[in-house]
KETI-545943 format. One record per residue (C-alpha): x, y, z; residue number from 0; residue in three letters. Coordinates in nm, 4 decimals, padded with zeros to 6 digits. Last residue first. Layout:
<pts>
((X, Y, Z), NUM, 'ALA')
...
</pts>
This chain:
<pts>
((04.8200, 04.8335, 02.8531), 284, 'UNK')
((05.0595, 04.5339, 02.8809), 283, 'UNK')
((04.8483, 04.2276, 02.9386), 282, 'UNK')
((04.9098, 04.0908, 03.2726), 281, 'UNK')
((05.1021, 03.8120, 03.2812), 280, 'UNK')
((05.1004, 03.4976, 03.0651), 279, 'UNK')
((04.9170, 03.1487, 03.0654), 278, 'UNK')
((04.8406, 02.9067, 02.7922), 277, 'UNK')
((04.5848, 02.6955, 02.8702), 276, 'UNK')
((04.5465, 02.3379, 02.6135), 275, 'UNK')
((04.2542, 02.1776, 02.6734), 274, 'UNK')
((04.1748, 01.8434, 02.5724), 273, 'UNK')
((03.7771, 01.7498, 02.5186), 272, 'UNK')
((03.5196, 01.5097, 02.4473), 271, 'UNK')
((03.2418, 01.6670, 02.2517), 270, 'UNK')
((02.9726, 01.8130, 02.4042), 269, 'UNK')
((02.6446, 01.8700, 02.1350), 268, 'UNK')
((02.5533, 01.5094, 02.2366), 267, 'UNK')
((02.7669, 01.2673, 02.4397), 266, 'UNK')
((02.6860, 00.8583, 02.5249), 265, 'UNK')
((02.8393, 00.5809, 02.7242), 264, 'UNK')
((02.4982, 00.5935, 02.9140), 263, 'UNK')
((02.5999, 00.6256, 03.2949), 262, 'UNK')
((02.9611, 00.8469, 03.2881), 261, 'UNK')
((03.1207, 00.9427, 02.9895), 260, 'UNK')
((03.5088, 00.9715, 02.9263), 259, 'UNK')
((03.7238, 01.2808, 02.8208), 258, 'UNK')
((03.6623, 01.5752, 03.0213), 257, 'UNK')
((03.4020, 01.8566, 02.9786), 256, 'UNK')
((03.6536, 02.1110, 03.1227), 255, 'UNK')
((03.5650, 02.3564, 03.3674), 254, 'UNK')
((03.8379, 02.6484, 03.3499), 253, 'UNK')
((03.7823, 02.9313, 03.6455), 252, 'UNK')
((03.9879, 03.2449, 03.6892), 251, 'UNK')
((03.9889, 03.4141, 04.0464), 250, 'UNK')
((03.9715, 03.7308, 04.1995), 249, 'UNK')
((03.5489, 03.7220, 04.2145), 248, 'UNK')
((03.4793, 03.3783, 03.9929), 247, 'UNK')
((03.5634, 03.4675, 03.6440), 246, 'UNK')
((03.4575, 03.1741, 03.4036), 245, 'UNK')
((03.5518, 02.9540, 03.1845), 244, 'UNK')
((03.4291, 02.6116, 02.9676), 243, 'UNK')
((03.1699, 02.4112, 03.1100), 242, 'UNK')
((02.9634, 02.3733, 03.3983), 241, 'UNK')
((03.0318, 02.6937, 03.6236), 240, 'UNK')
((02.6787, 02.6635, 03.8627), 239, 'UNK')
((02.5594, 02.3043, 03.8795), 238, 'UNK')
((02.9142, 02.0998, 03.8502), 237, 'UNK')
((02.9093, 02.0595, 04.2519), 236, 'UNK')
((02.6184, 01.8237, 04.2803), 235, 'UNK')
((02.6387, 01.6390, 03.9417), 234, 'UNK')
((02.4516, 01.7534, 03.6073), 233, 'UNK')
((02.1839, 01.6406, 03.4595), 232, 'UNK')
((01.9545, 01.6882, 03.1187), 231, 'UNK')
((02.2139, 02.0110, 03.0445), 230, 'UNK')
((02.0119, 02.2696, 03.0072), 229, 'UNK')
((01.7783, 02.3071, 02.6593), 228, 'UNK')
((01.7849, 02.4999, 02.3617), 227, 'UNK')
((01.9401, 02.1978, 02.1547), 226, 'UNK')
((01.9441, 01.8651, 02.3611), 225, 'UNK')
((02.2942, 01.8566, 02.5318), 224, 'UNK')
((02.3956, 01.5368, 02.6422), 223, 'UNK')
((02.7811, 01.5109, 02.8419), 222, 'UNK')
((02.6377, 01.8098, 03.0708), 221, 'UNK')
((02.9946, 01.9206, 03.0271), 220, 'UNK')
((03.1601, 01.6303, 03.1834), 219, 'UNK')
((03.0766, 01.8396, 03.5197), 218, 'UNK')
((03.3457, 01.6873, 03.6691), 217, 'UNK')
((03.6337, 01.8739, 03.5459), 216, 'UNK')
((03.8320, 02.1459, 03.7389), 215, 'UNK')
((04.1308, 02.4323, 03.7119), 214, 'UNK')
((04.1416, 02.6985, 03.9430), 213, 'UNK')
((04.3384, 03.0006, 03.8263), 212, 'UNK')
((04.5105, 03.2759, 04.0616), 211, 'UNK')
((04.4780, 03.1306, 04.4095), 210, 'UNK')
((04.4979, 03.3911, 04.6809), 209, 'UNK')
((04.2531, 03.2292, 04.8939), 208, 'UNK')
((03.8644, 03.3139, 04.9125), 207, 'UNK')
((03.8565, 03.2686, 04.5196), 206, 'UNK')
((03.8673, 02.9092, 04.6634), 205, 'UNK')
((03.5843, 02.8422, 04.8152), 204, 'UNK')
((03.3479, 03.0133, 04.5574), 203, 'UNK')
((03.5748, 02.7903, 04.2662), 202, 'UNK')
((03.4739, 02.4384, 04.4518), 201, 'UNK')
((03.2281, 02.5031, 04.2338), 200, 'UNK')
((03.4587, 02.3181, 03.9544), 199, 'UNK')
((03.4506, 01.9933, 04.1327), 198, 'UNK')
((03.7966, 01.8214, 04.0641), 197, 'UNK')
((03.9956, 02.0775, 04.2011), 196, 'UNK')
((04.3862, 02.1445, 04.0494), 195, 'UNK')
((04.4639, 02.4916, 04.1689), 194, 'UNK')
((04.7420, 02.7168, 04.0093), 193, 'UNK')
((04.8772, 02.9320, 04.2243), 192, 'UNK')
((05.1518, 03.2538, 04.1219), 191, 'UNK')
((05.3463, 03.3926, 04.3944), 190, 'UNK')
((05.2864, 03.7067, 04.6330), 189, 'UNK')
((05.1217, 03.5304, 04.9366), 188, 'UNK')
((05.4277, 03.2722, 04.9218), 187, 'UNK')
((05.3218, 02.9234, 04.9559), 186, 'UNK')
((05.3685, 02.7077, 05.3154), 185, 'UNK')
((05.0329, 02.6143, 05.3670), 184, 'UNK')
((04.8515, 02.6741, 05.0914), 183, 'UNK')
((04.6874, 02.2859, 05.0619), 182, 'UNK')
((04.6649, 02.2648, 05.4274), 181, 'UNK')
((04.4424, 02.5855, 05.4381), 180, 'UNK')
((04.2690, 02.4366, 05.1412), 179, 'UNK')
((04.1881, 02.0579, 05.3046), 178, 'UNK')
((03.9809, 01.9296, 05.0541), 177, 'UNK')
((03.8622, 01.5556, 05.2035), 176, 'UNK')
((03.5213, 01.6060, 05.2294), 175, 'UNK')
((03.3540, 01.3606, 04.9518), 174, 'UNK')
((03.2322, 01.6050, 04.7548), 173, 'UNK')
((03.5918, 01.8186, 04.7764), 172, 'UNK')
((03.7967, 01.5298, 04.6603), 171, 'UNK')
((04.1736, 01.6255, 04.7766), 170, 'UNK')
((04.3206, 01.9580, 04.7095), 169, 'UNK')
((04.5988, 02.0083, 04.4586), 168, 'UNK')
((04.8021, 02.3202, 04.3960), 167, 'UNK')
((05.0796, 02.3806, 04.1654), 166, 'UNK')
((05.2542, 02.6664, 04.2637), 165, 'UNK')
((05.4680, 02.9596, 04.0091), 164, 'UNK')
((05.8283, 02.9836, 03.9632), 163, 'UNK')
((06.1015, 03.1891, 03.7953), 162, 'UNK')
((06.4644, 03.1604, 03.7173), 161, 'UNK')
((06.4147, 03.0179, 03.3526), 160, 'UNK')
((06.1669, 02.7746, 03.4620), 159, 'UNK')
((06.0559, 02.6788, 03.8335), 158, 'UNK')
((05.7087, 02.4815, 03.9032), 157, 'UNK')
((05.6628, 02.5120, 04.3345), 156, 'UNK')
((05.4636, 02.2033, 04.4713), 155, 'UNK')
((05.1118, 02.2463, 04.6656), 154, 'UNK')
((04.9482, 01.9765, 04.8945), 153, 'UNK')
((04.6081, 01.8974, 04.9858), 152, 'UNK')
((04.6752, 01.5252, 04.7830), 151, 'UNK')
((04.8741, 01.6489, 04.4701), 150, 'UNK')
((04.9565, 01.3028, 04.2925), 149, 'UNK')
((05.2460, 01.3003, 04.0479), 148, 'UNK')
((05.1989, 01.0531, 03.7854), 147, 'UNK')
((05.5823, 00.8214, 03.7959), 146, 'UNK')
((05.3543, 00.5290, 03.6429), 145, 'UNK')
((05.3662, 00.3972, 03.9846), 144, 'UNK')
((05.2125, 00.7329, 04.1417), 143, 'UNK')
((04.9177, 00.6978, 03.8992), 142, 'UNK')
((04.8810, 00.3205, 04.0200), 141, 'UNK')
((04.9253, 00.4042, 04.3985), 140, 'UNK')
((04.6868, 00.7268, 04.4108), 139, 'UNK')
((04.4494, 00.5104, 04.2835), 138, 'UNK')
((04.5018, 00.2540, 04.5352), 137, 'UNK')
((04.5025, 00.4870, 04.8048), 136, 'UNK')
((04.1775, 00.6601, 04.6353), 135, 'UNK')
((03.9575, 00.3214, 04.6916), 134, 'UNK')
((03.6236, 00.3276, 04.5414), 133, 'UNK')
((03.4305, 00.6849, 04.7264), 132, 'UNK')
((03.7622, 00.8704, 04.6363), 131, 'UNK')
((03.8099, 00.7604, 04.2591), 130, 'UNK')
((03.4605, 00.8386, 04.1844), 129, 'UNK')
((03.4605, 01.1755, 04.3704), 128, 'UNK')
((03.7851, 01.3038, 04.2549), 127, 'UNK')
((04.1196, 01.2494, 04.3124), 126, 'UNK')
((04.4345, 01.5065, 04.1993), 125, 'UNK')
((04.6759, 01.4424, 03.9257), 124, 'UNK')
((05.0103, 01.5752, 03.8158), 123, 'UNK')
((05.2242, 01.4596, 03.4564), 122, 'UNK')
((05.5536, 01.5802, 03.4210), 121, 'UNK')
((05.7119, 01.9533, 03.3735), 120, 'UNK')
((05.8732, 01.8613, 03.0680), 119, 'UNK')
((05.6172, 01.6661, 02.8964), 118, 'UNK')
((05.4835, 01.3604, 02.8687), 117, 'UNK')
((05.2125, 01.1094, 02.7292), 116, 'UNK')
((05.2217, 00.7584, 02.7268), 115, 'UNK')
((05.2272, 00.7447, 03.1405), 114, 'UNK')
((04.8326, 00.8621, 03.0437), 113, 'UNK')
((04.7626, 00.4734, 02.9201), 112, 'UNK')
((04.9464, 00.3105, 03.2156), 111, 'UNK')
((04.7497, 00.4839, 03.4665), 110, 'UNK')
((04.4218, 00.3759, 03.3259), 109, 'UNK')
((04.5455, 00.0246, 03.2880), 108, 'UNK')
((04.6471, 00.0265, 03.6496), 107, 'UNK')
((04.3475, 00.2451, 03.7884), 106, 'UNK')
((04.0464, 00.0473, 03.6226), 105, 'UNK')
((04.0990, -00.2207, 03.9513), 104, 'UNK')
((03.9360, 00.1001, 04.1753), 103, 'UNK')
((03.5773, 00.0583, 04.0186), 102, 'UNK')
((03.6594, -00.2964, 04.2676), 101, 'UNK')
((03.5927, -00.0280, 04.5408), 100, 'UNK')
((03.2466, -00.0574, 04.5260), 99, 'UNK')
((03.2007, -00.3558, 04.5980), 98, 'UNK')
((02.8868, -00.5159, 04.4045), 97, 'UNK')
((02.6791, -00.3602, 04.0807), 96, 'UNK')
((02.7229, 00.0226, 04.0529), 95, 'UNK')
((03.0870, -00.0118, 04.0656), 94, 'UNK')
((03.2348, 00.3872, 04.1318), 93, 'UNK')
((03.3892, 00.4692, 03.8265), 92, 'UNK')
((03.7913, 00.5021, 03.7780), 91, 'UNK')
((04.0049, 00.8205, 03.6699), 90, 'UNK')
((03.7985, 01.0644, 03.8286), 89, 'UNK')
((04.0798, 01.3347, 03.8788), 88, 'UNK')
((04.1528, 01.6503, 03.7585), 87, 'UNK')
((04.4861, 01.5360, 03.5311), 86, 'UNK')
((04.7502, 01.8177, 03.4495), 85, 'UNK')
((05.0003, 01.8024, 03.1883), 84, 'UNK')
((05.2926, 02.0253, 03.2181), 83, 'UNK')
((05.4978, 02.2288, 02.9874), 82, 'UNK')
((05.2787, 02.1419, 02.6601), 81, 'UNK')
((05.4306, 01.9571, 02.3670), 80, 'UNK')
((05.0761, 02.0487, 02.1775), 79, 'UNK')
((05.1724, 01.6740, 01.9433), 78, 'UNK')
((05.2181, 01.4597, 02.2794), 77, 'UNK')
((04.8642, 01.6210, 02.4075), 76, 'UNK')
((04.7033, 01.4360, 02.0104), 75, 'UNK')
((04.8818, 01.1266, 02.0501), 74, 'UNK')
((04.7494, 01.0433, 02.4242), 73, 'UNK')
((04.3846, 01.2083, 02.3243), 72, 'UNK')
((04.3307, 00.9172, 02.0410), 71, 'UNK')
((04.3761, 00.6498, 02.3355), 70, 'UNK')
((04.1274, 00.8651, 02.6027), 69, 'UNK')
((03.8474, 00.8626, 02.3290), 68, 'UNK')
((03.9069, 00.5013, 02.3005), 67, 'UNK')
((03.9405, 00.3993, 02.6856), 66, 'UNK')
((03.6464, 00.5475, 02.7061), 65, 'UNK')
((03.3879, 00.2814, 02.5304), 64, 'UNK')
((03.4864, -00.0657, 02.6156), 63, 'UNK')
((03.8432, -00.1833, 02.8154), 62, 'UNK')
((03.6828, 00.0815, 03.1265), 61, 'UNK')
((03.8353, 00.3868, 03.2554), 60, 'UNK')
((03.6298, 00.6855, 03.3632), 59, 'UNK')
((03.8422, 00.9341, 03.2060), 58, 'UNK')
((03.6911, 01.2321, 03.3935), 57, 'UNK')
((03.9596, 01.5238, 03.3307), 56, 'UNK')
((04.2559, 01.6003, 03.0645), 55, 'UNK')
((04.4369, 01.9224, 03.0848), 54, 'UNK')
((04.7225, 02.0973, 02.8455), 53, 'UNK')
((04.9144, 02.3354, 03.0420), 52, 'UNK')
((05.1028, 02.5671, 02.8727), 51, 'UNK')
((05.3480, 02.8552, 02.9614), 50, 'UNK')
((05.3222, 03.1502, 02.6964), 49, 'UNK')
((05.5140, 03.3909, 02.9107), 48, 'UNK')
((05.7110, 03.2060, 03.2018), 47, 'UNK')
((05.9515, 03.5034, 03.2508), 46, 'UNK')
((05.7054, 03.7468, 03.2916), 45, 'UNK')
((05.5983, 03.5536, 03.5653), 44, 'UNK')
((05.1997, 03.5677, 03.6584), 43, 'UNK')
((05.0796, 03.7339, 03.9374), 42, 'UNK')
((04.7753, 03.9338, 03.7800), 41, 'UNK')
((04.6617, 03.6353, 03.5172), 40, 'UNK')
((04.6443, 03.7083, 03.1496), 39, 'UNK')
((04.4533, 03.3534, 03.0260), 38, 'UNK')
((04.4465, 03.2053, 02.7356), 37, 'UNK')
((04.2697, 02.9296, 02.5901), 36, 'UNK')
((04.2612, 02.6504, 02.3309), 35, 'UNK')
((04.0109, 02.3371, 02.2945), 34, 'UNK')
((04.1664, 02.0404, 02.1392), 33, 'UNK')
((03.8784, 01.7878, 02.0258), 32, 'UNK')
((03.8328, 01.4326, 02.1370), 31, 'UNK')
((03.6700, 01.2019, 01.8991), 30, 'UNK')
((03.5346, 00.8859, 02.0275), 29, 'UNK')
((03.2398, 00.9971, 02.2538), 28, 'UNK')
((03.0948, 01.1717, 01.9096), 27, 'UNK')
((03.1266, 00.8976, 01.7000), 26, 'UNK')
((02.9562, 00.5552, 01.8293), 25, 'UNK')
((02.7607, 00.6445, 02.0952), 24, 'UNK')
((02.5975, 00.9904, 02.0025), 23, 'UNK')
((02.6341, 00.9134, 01.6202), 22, 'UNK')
((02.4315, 00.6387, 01.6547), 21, 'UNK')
((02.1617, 00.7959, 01.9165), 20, 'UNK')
((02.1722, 01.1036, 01.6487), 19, 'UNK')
((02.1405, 00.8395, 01.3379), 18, 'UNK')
((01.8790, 00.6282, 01.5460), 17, 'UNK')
((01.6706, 00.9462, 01.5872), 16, 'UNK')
((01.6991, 01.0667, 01.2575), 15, 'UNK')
((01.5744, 00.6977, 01.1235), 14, 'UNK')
((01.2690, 00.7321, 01.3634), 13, 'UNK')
((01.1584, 01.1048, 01.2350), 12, 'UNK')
((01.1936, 01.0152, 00.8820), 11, 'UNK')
((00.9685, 00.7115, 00.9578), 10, 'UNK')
((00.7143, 00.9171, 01.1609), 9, 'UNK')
((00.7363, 01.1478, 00.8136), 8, 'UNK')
((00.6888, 00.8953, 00.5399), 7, 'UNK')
((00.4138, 00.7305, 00.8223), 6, 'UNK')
((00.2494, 01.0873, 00.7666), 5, 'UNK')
((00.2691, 01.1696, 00.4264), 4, 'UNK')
((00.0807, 00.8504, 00.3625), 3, 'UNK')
((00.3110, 00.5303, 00.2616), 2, 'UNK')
((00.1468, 00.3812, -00.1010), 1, 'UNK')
((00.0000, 00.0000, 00.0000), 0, 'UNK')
</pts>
């Protein structure tokens, strides 16, 4: 029988649905994009002009769907040659079937993907909620064996060409275990800080401190973004600077949407993403 204009359109509508779903689990999750930007920041070295930092967040490990956008990402940090890589945390996924902490057991081949890329000033990592609520020792462990720095409410001068700036690193803050006076304890009131903080609201807290740029994940961008809508959900912590940056009183904010997926192995309208920061002083008026 001849198709009315209405079962040619239901059809239409079907077959553009499985192409987006398609697309949305097969393509989009598996091609990371570089995302550039600079910030001026008040305290910056001149001497460390044009620094770069190329960040990676929320790998969420597993042998099926994120370990390929995280495999095409290791090629395309080593080709920015950035000064220092930095890693905002969930590197595992809490098990939603069982223990818990056997989401921990995705640290070693995790850990052992990232050691692939390098750069001068080394890899650094800090926790985050999934890899804190599974078992954060032994995630600290496996980075740490693949010579990944961990920052665990600690801060660690960077020196270049005579001058320095701090890396800062405060445990998971949705668990409890940021410690902020702990982490500044001990850095100069006039020197550069650069936080690593897996939840990006963490950024009220710490434009309280004289920290400079906070950089965070977490929020995986929304991960599905229906045209005209907000993001369909978002984590507690990720609801107010979700993607991208942001000026939060003093302090400069980058949320990145990260690499992996969390819950449906799925991303629409946010591609997977490496950022590249490159950081100078004050721009010269």
């Amino acid at each position: 029988m001849p198709t009315t204009r209405r079962q040619f359109l239901q059809r239409v509508a079907v077959v553009g649905a499985v192409a987006i779903v398609g697309d949305g689990i097969l393509l989009a999750p598996n091609l990371p994009r570089v995302v550039r930007q600079e910030f001026h920041l008040q305290r910056w070295p001149e001497r460390l002009n044009g620094f770069t930092v190329a960040v990676l967040s929320d790998f969420h490990y597993d042998p099926i769907f994120s370990v390929h956008p995280l495999r095409a990402a290791i090629a395309m940090v080593n080709n920015l040659h950035p000064d220092l890589i930095a890693l905002t945390g969930d590197f595992v996924t809490v098990s939603s079937i069982g223990d818990e902490a056997k989401g921990a057991l995705a640290a070693e081949p995790c850990a052992s993907l990232l050691r692939q890329m390098s750069a001068p000033h080394g890899l650094w990592a800090v926790m985050g909620n999934h890899d804190d609520a599974t078992d954060p020792e032994h995630v600290t462990r496996a980075l740490q064996a693949q010579n990944i720095q961990v920052l665990a409410n600690q801060s660690q001068p960077i020196e270049q060409d005579g001058a320095r700036f701090w890396l800062g690193g405060v445990n998971d803050v949705m668990n409890g275990a940021a410690d902020l006076s702990k982490t500044m304890h001990g850095v100069p009131a006039s020197e550069a800080v650069i936080l690593l903080a897996h939840e990006p609201d963490f950024a009220d807290e710490a434009a309280k401190s004289p920290i400079d740029l906070q950089i965070s994940g977490h929020s995986h961008g929304g991960q599905i973004r229906i045209p005209f809508l907000p993001p369909l959900y978002l984590p507690a912590l990720a609801k107010k600077y979700v993607w991208g940056t942001y000026q939060v009183g003093p302090l400069m904010l980058h949320t990145s949407a990260g690499l992996g997926t969390i819950g449906v192995p799925m991303r629409l309208n946010c591609p997977p993403e490496i950022t590249l920061l490159t950081l100078r002083p004050p721009a010269k008026r």
